[in-house]
N, C-alpha and C positions, 0 to 999 in steps of 0.2 A: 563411841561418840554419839552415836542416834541415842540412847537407851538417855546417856550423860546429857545431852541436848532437850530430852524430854522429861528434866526430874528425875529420874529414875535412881541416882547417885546423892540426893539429899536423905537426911536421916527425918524420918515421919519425928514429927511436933509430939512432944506428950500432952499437948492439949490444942485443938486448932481454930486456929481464930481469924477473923476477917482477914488480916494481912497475908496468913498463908495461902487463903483461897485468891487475894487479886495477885501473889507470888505466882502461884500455879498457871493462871493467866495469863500473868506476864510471857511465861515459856510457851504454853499453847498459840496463843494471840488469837484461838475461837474455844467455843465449845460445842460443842453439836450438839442437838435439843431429839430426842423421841419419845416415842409415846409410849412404845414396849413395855408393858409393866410388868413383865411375869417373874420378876427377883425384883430387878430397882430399875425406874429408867434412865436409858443411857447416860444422860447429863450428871447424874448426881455420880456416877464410875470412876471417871478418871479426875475426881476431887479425891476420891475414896483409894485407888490405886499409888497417888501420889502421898497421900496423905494418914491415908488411917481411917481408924474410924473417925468420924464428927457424926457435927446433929446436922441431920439434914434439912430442918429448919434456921440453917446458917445458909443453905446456898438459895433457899424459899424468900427468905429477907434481902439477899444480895443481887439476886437474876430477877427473881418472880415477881415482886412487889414493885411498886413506880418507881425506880432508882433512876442516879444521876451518874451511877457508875456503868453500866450496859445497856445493850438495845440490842435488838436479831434483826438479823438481814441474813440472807445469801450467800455466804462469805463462803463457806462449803456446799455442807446441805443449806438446811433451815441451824443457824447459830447465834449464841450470845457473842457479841463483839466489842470492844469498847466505847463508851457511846461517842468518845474524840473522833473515833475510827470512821464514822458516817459519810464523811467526803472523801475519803480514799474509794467509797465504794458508789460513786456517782458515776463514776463512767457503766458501771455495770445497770443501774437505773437507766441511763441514756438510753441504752441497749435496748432493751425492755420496750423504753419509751418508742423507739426507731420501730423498731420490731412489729409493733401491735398502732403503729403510726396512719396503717393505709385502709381506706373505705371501706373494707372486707372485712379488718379486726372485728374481735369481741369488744372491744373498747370503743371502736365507732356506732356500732353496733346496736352499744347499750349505753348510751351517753346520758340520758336523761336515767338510768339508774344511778351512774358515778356522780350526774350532779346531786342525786339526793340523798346519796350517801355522804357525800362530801359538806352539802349543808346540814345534816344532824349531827354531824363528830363536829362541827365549825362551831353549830349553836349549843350542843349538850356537852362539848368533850367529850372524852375517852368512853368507849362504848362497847359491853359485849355484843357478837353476833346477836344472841337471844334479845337483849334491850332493842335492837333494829327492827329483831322479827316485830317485836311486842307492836308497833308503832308505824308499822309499812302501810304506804298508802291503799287504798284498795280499787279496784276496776273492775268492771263487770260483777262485782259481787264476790270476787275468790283475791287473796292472796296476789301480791307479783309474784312469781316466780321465785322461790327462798334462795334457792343453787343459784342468780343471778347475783344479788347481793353477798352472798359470799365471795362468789368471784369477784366482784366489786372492789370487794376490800382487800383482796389479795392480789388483785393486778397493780391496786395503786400501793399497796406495799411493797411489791420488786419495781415500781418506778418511784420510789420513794417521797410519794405524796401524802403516804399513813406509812405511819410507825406501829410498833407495839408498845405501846406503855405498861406491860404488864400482864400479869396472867391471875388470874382466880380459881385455884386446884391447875387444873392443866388449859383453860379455859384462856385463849388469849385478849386482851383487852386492847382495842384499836383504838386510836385520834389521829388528826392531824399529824405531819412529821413538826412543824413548828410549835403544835403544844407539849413534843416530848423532846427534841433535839433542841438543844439553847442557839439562842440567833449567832450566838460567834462561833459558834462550831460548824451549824447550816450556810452559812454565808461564806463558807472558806471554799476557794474554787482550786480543784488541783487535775493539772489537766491527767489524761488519760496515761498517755507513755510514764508520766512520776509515778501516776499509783502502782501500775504494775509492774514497775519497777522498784517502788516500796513494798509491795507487796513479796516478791521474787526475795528480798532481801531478808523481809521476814520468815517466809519458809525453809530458806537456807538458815538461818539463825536457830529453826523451830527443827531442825531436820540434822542437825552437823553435819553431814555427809549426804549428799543429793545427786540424782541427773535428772536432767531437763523436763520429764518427767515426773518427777518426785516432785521440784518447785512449781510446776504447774498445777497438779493434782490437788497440791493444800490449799489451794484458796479458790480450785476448778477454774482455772485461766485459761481459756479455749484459743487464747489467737498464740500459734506457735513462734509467727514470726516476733511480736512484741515481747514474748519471753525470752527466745535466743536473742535480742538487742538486749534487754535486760542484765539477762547475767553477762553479755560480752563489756557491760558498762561498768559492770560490778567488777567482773575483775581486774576493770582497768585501775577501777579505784581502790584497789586492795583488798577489797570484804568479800569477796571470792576469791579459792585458790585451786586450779583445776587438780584432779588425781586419778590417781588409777587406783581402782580397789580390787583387790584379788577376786575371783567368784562373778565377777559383774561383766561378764562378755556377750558378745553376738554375734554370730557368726566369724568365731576365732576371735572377734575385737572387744579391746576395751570397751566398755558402755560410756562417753563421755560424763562424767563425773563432776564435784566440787565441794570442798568445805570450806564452809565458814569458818569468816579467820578466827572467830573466837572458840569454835570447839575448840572440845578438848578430849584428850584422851584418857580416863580413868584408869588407874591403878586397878579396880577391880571392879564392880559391879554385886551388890549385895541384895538387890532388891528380889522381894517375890511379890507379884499382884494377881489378882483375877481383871482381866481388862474386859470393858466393853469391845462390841463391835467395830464402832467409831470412835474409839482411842484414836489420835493420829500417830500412835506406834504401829496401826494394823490396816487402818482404815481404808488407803488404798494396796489393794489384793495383791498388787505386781511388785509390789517393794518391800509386802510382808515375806513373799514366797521368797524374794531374793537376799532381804538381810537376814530373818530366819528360817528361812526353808519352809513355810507356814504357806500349806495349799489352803487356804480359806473361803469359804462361802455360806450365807447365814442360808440356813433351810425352813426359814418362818413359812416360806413361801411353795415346800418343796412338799408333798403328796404325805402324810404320817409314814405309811409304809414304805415312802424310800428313803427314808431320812437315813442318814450317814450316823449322826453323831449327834443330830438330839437339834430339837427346836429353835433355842437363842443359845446356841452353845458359845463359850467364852474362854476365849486365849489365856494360859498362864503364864505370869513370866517366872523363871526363876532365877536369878542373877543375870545372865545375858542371852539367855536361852528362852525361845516359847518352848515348853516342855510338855504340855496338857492342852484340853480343853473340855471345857464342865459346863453341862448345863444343868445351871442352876432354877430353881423356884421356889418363891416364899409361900408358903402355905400359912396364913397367917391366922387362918379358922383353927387349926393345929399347933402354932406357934412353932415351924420345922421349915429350917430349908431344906429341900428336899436337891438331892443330887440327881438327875434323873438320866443322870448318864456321862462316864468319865473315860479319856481316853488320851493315851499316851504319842506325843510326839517323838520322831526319831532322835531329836536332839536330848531325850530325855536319859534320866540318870538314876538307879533307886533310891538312893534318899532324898530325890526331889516329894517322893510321896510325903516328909512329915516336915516340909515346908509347906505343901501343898495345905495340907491339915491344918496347920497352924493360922493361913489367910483364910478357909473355909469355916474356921468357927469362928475367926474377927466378922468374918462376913456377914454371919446369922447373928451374934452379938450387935452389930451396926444398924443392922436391920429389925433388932428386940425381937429375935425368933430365940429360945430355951430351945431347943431340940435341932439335931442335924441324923438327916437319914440319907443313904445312902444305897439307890437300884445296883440288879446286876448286869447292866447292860451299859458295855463298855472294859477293855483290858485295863483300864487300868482302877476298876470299880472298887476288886476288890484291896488292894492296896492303898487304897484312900481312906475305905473302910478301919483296917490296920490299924492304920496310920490316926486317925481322930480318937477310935477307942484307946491308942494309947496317952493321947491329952492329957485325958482327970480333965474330971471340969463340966464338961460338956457331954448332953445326952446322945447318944450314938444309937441311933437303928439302922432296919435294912427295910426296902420296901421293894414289889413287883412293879419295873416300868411296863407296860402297856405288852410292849415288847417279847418281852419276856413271856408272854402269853401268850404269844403267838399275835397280839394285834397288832 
């Protein structure tokens, strides 16, 4: 129901086009935006997961570019959301606003920065950081403070007085929220309890199968008690229906539970993908471990030499199983994605390896890498290995991870 709730049970497009991508959307209702670029980053994944390959210059025209179809807020992390969506997420602005409201804020603080940030996006439009810097007043001879104007523009974007209008390569582009949100969209006032209680609905819808938990975490709704009135409304009205799922207890008990009335339960599950991090099949840690047994934690962060399983390692799905996890890298000077470490989950099965293979050379194809290699570090390496040289098609090597060297 989760897997079938998130796409996972459509057949990929043989060719993909705008509508697939605002379909995909439709079922997500965000997409989470990073910067990680060492295969692809995150955002462009779970187009790719759901869909196939595409040209990634379909989601650069659709996200990136001044559209009328999305705008990023908050909604998770940092995400594209739809741009109708912007008043659902005013009470979270208000927050913001309250928040950073008293004499001592950064925003009290530096007011005569946010006014003059707020008259050049008023008078130039939409503006990169760098065009700001270019044009910053000057005092005593030096510079304001560069890190103040940035925060400028990022405080009044989670109180949504600037928007993003856009991005240039990965570069975000600021204005006013009223030169990018259309005034009937901006002008719709929806009090606090509706949204997150539209909100609550759409995560159960995004999610088939949920607890309390689960619908809070997708959209990071922090007040517990507005989400327990939430779903107790939801399923008065019928689009909740509470359950017990087998595997989901605490201390001997059920974990209060809930599906959405329109899951559904699939006949089977066929799907294989390499997911990002922030897929919302994985994204939050406590729901991945519990519907596939996936102890997960990324190690960007974690020392080279204690890494578990590899840098930006990457979940596999195979029909309803996470079975793997690969970290992947484009080596693009080389033209090779480079596997740089591959490793087998308990739910796994052996011929999940030449499913495996088969998404791992779409992957370097997607990405117009001609070559896939393949380190020894990792159980489940060299079966991957195997598994691609038996393809045809595609170039197979082997290379030394770091690791392997002793580094």
């Amino acid at each position: 129901m989760a897997l079938a709730a998130q796409g996972f049970t459509r057949s990929r497009p043989a060719s993909v086009s705008a509508r697939h991508v605002h379909r995909v959307m439709d079922r997500l209702g965000v997409l989470q935006i990073d910067s990680v670029n060492v295969f692809a980053r995150s955002h462009y994944l779970p187009l790719f997961s759901r869909l196939g390959s595409y040209d990634p210059a379909l989601l650069d025209r659709i996200f990136l570019s001044r559209t009328t179809h999305y705008v990023e807020y908050l909604a998770h992390e940092a995400t594209f959301i739809p741009v109708e969506d912007w008043p659902l997420w005013q009470f979270r602005m208000d927050d913001f606003r309250r928040r950073w409201s008293d004499g001592d804020s950064w925003m009290s603080a530096n007011a005569r920065t946010l006014r003059w940030v707020q008259d050049e996006l008023r008078t130039r439009g939409p503006l990169r950081p760098a065009d700001l810097r270019e044009d910053a007043p000057r005092e005593r001879g030096t510079w304001w403070d560069w890190d103040d104007v940035k925060v400028a523009l990022e405080h009044m974007w989670r109180t949504g007085d600037v928007a993003i209008s856009g991005r240039r390569g990965f570069e975000r582009t600021y204005a006013l929220a009223e030169q990018v949100i259309p005034d009937g969209i901006r002008s719709q006032k929806i009090p606090r309890a509706d949204a997150i209680r539209e909100l609550v609905r759409r995560a159960a819808r995004s999610s088939g199968v949920a607890t309390q938990a689960d619908l809070a975490d997708y959209y990071r709704l922090r007040d517990r008690a507005a989400v327990s009135q939430a779903i107790a409304e939801l399923v008065d009205a019928g689009e909740l229906v509470p359950v017990a799922v087998r595997g989901w207890e605490r201390a001997g008990r059920a974990v209060p539970s809930w599906r959405h009335r329109d899951a559904v339960l699939p006949r089977r599950v066929d799907a294989a993908a390499v997911l990002t991090p922030f897929d919302p099949v994985v994204w939050f840690r406590d729901r991945a471990l519990r519907v596939f047994e996936l102890d997960y934690r990324i190690e960007i962060y974690v020392p080279a030499d204690r890494r578990r399983y590899g840098y930006y390692s990457l979940p596999v799905l195979v029909g309803d199983r996470i079975v793997a996890r690969v970290d992947l890298k484009a080596d693009r000077a080389a033209s090779t994605l480079r596997v740089q470490s591959a490793w087998w989950e308990p739910q796994a099965r052996p011929e999940d390896a030449a499913a495996i293979a088969i998404e791992l050379a779409l992957a370097a194809s997607w990405q117009g890498l001609e070559h896939v290699s393949v380190s020894g570090w990792g159980d489940a390496a060299d079966s991957l290995h195997r598994a691609l040289s038996a393809l045809g098609g595609t170039t197979v090597a082997r290379h030394l991870h770091p690791r392997e060297n002793g580094g």
